[in-house]
PDB file with one MODEL, atoms N, CA, C and O in Angstrom:
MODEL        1
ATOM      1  N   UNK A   1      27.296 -17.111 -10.965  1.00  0.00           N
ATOM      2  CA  UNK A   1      26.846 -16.057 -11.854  1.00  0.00           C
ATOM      3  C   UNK A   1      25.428 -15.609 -11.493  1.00  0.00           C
ATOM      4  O   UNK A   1      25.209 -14.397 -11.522  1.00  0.00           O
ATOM      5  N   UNK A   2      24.727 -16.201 -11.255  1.00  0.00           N
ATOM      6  CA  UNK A   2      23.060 -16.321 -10.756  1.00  0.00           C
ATOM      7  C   UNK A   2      23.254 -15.942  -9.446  1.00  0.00           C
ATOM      8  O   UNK A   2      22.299 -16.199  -8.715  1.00  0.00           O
ATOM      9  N   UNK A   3      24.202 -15.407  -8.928  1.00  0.00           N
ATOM     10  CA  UNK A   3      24.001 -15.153  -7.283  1.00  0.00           C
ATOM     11  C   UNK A   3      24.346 -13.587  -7.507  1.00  0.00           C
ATOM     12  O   UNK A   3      23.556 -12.769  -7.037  1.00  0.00           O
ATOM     13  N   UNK A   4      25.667 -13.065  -8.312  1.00  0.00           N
ATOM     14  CA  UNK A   4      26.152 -12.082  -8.590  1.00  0.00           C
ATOM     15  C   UNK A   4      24.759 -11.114  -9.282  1.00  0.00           C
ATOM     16  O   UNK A   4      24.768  -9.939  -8.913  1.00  0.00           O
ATOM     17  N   UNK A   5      23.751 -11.464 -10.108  1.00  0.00           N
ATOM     18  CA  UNK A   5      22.496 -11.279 -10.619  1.00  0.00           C
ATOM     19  C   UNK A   5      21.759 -11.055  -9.984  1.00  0.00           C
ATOM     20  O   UNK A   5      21.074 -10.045 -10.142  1.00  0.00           O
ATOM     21  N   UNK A   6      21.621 -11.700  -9.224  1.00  0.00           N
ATOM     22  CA  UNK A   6      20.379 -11.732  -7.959  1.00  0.00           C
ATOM     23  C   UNK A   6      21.210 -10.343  -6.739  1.00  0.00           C
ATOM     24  O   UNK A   6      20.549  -9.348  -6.445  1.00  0.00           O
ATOM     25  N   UNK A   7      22.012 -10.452  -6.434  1.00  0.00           N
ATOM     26  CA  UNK A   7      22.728  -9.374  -5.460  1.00  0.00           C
ATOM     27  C   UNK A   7      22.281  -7.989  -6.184  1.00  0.00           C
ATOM     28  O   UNK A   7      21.460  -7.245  -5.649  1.00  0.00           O
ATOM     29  N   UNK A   8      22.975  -7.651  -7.639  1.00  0.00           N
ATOM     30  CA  UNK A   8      22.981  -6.980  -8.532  1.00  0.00           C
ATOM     31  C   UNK A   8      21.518  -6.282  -8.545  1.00  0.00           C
ATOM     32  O   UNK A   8      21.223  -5.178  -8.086  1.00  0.00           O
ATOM     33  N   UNK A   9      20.747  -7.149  -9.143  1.00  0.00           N
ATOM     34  CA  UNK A   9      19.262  -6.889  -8.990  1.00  0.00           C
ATOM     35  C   UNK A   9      18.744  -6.194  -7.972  1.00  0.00           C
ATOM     36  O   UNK A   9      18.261  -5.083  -8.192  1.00  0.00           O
ATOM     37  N   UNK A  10      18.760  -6.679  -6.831  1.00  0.00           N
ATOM     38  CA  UNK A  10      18.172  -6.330  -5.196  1.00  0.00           C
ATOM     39  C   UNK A  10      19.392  -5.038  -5.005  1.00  0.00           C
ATOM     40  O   UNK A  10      18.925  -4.115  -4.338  1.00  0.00           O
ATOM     41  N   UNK A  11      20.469  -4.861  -5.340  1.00  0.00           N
ATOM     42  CA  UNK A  11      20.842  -3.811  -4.456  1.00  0.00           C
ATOM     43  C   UNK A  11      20.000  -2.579  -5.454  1.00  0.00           C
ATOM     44  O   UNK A  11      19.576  -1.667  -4.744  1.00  0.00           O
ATOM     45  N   UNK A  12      19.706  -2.410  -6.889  1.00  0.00           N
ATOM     46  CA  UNK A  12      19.301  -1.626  -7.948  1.00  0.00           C
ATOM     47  C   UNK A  12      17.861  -1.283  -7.592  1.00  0.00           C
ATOM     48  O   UNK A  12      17.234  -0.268  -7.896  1.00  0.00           O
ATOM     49  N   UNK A  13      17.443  -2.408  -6.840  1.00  0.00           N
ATOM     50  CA  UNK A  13      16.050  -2.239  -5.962  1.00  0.00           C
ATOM     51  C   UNK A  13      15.851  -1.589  -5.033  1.00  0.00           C
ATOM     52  O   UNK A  13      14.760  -1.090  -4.758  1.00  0.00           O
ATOM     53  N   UNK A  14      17.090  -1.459  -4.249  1.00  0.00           N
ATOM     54  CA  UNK A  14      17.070  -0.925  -3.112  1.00  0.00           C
ATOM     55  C   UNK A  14      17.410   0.698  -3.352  1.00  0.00           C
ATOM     56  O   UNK A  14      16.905   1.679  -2.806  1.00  0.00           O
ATOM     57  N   UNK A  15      18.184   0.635  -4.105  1.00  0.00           N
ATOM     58  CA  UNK A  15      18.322   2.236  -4.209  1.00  0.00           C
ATOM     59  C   UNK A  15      16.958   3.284  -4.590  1.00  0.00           C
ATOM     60  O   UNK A  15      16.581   4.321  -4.045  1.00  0.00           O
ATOM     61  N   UNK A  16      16.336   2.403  -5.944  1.00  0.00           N
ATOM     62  CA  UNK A  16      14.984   2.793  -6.131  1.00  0.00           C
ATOM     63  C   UNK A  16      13.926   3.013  -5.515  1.00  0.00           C
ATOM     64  O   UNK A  16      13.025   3.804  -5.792  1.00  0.00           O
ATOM     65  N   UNK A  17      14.070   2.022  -4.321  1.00  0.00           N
ATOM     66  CA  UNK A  17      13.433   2.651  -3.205  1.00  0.00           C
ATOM     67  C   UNK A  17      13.524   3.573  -2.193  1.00  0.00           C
ATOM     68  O   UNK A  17      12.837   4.053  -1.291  1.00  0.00           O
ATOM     69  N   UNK A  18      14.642   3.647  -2.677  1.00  0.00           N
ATOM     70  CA  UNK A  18      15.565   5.120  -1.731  1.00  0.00           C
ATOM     71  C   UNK A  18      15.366   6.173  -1.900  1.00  0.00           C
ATOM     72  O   UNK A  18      15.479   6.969  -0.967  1.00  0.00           O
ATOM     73  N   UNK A  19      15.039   6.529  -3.006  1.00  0.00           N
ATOM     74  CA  UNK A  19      14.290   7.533  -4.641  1.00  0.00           C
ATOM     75  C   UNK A  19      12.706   7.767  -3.976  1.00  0.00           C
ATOM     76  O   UNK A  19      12.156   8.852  -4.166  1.00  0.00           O
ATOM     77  N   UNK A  20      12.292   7.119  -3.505  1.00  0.00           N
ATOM     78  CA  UNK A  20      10.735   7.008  -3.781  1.00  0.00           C
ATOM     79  C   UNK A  20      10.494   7.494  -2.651  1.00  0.00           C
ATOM     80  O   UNK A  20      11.233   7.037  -1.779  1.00  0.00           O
ATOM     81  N   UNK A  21       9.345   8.655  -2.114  1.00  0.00           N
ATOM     82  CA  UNK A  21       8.769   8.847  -0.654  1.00  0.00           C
ATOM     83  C   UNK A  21       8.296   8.127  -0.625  1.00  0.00           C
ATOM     84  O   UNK A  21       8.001   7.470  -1.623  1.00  0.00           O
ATOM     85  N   UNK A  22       7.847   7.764   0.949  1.00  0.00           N
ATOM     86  CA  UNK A  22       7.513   6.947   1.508  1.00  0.00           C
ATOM     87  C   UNK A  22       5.793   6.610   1.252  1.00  0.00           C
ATOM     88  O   UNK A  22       5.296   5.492   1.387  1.00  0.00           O
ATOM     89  N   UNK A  23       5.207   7.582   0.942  1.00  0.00           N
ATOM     90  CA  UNK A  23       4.035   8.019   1.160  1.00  0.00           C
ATOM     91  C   UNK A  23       3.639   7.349  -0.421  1.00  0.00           C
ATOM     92  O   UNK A  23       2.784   6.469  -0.316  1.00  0.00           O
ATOM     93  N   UNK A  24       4.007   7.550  -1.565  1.00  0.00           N
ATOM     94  CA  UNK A  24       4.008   6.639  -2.503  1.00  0.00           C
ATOM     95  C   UNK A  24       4.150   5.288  -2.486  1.00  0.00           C
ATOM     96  O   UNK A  24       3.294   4.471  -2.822  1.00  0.00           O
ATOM     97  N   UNK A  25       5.282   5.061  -2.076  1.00  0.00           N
ATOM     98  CA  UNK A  25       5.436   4.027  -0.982  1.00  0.00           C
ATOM     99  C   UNK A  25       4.613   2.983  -0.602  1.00  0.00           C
ATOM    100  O   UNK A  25       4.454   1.905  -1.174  1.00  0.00           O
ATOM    101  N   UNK A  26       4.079   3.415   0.460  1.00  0.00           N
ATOM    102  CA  UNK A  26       2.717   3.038   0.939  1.00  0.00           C
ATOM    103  C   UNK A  26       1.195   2.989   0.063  1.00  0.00           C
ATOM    104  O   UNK A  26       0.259   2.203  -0.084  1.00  0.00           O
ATOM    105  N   UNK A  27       1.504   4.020  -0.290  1.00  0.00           N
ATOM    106  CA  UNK A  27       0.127   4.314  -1.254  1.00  0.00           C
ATOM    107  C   UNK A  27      -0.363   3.087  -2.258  1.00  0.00           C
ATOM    108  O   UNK A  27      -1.484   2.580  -2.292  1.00  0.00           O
ATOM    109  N   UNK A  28       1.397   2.582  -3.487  1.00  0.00           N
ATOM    110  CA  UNK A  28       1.239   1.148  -3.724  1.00  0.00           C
ATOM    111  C   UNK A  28       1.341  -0.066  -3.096  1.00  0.00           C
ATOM    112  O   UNK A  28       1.257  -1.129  -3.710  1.00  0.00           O
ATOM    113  N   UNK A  29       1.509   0.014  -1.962  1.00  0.00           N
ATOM    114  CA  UNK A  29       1.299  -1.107  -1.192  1.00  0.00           C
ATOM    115  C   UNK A  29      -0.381  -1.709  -1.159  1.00  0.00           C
ATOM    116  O   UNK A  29      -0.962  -2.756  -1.444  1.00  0.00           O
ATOM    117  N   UNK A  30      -0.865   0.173  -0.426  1.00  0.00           N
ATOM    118  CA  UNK A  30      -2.462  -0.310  -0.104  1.00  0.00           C
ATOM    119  C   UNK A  30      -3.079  -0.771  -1.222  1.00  0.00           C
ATOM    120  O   UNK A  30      -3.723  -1.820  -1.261  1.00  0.00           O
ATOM    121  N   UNK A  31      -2.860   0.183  -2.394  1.00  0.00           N
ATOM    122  CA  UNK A  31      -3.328  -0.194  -3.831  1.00  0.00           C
ATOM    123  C   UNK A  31      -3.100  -1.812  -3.822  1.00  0.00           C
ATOM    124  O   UNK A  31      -3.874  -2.728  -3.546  1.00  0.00           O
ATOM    125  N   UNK A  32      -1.869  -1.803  -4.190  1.00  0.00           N
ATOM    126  CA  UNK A  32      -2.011  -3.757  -4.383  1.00  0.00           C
ATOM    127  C   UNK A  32      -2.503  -4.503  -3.829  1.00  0.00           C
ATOM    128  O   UNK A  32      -2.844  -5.530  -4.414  1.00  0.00           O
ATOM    129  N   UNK A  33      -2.757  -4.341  -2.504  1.00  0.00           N
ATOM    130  CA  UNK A  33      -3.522  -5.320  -1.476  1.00  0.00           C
ATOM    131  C   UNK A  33      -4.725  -5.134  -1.653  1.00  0.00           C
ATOM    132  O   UNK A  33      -5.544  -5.996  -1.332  1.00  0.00           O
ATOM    133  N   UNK A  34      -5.029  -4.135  -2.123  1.00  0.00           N
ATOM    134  CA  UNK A  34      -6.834  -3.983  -2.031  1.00  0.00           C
ATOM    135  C   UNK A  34      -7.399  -4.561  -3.555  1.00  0.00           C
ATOM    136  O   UNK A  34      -8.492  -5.068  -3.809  1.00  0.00           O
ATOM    137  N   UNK A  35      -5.976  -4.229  -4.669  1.00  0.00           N
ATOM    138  CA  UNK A  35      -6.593  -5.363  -5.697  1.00  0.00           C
ATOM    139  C   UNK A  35      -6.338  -6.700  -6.305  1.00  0.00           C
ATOM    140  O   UNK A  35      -6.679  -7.292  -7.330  1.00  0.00           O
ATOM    141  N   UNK A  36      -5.239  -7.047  -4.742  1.00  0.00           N
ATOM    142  CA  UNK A  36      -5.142  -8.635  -4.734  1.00  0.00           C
ATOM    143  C   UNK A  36      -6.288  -9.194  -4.103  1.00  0.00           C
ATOM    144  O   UNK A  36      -6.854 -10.264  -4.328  1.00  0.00           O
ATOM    145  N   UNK A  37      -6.586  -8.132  -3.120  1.00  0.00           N
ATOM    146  CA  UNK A  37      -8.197  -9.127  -2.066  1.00  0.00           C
ATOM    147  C   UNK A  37      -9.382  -9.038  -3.298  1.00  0.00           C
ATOM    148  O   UNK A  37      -9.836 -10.099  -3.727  1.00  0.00           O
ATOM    149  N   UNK A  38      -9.787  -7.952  -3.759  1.00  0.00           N
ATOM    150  CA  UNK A  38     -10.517  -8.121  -5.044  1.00  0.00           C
ATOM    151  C   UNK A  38     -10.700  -9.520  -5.852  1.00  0.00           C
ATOM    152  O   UNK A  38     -11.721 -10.175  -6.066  1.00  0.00           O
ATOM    153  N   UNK A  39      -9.299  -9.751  -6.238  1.00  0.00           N
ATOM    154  CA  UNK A  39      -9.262 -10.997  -7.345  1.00  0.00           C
ATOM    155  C   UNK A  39      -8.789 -12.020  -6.279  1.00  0.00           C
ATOM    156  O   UNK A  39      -8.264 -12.976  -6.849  1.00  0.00           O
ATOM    157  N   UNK A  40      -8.790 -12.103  -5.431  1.00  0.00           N
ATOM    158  CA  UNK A  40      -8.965 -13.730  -4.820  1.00  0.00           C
ATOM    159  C   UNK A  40     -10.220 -13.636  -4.010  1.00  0.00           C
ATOM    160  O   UNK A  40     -10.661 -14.697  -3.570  1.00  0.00           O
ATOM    161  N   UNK A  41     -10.761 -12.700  -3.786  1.00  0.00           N
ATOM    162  CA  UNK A  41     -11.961 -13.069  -2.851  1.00  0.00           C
ATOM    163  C   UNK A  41     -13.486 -11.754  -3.747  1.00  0.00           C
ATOM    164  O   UNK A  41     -13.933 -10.704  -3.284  1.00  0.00           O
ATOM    165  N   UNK A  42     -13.805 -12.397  -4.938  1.00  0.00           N
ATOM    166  CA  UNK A  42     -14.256 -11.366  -5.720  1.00  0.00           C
ATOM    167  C   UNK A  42     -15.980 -11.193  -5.263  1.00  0.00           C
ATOM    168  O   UNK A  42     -16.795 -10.317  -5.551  1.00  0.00           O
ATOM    169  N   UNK A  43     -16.071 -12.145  -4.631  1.00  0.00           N
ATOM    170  CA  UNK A  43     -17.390 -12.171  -3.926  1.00  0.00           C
ATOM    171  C   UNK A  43     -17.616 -10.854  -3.648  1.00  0.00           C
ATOM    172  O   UNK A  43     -18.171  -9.888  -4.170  1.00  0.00           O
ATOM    173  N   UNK A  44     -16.679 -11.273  -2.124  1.00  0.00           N
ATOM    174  CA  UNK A  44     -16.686  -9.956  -0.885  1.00  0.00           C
ATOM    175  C   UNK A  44     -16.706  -8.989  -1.620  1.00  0.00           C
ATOM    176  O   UNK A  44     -17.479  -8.220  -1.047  1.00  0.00           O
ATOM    177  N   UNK A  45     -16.221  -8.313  -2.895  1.00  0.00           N
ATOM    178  CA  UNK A  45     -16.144  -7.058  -3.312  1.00  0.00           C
ATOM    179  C   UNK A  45     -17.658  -6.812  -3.664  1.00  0.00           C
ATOM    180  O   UNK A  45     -18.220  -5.761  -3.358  1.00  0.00           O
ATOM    181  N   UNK A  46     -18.275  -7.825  -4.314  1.00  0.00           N
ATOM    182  CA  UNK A  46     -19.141  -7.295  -5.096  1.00  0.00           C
ATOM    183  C   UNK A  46     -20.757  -7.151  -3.884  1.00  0.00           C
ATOM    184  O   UNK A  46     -21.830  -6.548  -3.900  1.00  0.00           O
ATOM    185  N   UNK A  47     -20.094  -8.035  -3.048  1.00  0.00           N
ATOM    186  CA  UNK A  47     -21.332  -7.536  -2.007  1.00  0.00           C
ATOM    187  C   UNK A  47     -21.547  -6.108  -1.171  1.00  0.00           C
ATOM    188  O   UNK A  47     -22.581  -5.745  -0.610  1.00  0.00           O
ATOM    189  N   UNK A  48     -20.329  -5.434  -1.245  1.00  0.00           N
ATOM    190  CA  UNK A  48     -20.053  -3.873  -0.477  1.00  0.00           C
ATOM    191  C   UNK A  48     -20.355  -2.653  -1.570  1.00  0.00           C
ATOM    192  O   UNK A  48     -19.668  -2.059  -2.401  1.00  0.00           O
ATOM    193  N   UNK A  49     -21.644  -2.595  -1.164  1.00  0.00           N
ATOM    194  CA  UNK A  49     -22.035  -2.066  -1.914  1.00  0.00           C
ATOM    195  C   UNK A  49     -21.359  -0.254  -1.739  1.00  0.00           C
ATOM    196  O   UNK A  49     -21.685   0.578  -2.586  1.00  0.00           O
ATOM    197  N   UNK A  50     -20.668   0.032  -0.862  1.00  0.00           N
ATOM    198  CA  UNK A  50     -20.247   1.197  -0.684  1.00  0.00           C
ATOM    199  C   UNK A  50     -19.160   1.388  -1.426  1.00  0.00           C
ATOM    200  O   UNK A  50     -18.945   0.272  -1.899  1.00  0.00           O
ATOM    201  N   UNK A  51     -18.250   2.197  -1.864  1.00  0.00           N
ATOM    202  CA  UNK A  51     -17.123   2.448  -2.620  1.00  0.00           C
ATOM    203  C   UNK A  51     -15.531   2.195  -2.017  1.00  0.00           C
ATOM    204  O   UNK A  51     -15.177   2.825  -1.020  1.00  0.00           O
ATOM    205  N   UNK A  52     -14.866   1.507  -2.497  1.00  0.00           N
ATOM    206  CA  UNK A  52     -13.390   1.562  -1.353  1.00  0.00           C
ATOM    207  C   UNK A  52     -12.423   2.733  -1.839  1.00  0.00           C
ATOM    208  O   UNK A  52     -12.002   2.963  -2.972  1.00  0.00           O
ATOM    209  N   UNK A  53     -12.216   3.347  -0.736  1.00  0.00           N
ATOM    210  CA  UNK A  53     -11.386   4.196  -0.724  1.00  0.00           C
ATOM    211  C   UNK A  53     -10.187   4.235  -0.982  1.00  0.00           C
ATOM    212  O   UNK A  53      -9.386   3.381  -0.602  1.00  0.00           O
ATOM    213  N   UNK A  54      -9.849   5.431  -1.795  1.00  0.00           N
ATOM    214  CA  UNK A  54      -8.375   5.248  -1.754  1.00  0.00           C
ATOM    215  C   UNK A  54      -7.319   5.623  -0.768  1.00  0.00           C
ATOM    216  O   UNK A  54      -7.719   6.128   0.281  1.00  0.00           O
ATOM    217  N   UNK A  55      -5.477   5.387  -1.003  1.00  0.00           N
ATOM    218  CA  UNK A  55      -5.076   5.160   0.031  1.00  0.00           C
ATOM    219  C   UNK A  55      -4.903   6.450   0.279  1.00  0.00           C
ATOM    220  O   UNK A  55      -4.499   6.492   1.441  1.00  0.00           O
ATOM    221  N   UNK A  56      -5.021   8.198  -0.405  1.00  0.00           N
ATOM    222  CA  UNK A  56      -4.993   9.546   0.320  1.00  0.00           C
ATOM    223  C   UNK A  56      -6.235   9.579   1.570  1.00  0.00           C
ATOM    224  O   UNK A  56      -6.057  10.169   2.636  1.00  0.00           O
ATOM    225  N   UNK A  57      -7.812   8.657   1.142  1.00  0.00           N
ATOM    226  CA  UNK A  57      -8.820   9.287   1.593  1.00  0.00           C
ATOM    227  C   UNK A  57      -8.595   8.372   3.057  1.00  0.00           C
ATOM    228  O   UNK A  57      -9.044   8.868   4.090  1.00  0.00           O
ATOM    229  N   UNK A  58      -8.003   7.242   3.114  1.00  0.00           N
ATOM    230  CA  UNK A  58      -7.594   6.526   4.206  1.00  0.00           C
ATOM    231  C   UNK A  58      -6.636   7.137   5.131  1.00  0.00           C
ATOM    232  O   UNK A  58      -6.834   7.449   6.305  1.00  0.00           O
ATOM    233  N   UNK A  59      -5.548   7.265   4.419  1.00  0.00           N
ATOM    234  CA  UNK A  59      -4.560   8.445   5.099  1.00  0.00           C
ATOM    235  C   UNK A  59      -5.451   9.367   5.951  1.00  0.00           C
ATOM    236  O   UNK A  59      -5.336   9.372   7.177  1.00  0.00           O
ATOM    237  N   UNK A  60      -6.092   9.931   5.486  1.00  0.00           N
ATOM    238  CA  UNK A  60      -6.871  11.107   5.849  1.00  0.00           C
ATOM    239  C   UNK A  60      -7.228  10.805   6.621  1.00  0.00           C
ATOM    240  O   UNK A  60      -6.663  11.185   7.647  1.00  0.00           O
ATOM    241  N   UNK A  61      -8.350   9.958   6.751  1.00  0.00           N
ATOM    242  CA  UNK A  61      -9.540   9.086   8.169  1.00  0.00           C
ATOM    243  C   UNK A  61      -8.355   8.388   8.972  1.00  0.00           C
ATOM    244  O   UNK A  61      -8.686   7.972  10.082  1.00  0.00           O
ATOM    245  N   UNK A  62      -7.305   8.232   8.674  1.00  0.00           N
ATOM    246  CA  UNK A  62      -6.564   7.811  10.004  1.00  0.00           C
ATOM    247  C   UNK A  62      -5.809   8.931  10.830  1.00  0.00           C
ATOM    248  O   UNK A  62      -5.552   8.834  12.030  1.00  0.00           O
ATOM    249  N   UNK A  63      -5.468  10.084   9.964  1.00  0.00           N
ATOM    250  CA  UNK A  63      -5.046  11.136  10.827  1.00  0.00           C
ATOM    251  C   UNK A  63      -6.294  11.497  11.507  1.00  0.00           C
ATOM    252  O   UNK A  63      -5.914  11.620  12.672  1.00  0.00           O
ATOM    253  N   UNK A  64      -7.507  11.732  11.491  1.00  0.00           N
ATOM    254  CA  UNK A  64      -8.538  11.958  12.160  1.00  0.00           C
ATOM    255  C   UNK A  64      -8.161  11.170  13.630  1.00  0.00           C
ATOM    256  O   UNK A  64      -7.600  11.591  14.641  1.00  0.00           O
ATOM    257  N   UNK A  65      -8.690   9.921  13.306  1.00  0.00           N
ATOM    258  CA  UNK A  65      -8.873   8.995  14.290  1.00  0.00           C
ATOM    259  C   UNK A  65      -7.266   9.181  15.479  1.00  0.00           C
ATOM    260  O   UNK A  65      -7.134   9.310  16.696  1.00  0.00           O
ATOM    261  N   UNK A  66      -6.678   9.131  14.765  1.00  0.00           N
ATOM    262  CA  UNK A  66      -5.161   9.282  15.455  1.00  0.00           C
ATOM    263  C   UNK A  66      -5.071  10.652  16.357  1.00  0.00           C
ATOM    264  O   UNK A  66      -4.358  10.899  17.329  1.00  0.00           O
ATOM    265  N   UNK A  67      -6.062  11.459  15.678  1.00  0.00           N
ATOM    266  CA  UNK A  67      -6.033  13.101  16.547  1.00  0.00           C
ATOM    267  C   UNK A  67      -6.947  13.348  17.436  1.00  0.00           C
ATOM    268  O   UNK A  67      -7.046  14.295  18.217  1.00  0.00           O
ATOM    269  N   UNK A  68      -8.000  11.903  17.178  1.00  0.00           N
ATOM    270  CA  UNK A  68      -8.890  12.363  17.882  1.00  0.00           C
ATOM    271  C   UNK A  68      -8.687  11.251  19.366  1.00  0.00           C
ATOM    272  O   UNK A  68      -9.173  11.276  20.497  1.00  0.00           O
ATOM    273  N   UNK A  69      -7.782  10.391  18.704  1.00  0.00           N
ATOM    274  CA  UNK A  69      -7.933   9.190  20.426  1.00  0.00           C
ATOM    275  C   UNK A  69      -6.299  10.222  21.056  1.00  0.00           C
ATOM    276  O   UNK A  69      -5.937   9.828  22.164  1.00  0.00           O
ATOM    277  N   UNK A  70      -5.632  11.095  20.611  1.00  0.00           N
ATOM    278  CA  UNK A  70      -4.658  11.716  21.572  1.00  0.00           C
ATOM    279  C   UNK A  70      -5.369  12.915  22.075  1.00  0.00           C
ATOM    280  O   UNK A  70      -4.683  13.445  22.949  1.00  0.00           O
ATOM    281  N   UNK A  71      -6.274  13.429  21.901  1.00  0.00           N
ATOM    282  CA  UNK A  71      -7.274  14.426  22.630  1.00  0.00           C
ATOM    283  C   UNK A  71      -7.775  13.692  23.575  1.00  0.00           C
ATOM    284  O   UNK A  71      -8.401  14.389  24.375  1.00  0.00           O
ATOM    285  N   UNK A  72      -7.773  12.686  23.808  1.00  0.00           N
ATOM    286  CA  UNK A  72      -9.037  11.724  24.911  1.00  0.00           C
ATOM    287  C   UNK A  72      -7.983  11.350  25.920  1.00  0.00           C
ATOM    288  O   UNK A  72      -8.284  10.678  26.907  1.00  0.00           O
TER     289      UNK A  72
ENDMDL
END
């Protein structure tokens, strides 16, 4: 019964992610990782004193970088 649940579950997951662009997607990925490193390593945050970006303004600075090393 607990296996039929668990299958059940994950395939209802999977579709939902099927639903979702990718780009959202991603977007909560970076989000979560940047406020799991926060709360396990709360030091490091509080010493950067600069602002962390979010994951559009990252997006952004990587299409740069990405356009600018295929010009070279």
């Amino acid at each position: 019964m607990r296996a039929v649940f668990t299958i059940t579950l994950c395939a209802n997951l999977s579709l939902l992610a099927g639903c979702a662009s990718n780009e959202r997607i991603y977007g909560n990925i970076y989000e979560g990782l940047k406020t799991r490193e926060a709360i396990v390593h709360p030091s490091a945050e509080q010493k950067s004193p600069e602002k962390s970006m979010s994951y559009q303004e990252y997006e952004a600075e990587r299409k740069k970088l990405l356009e600018s090393n295929d010009k070279k």
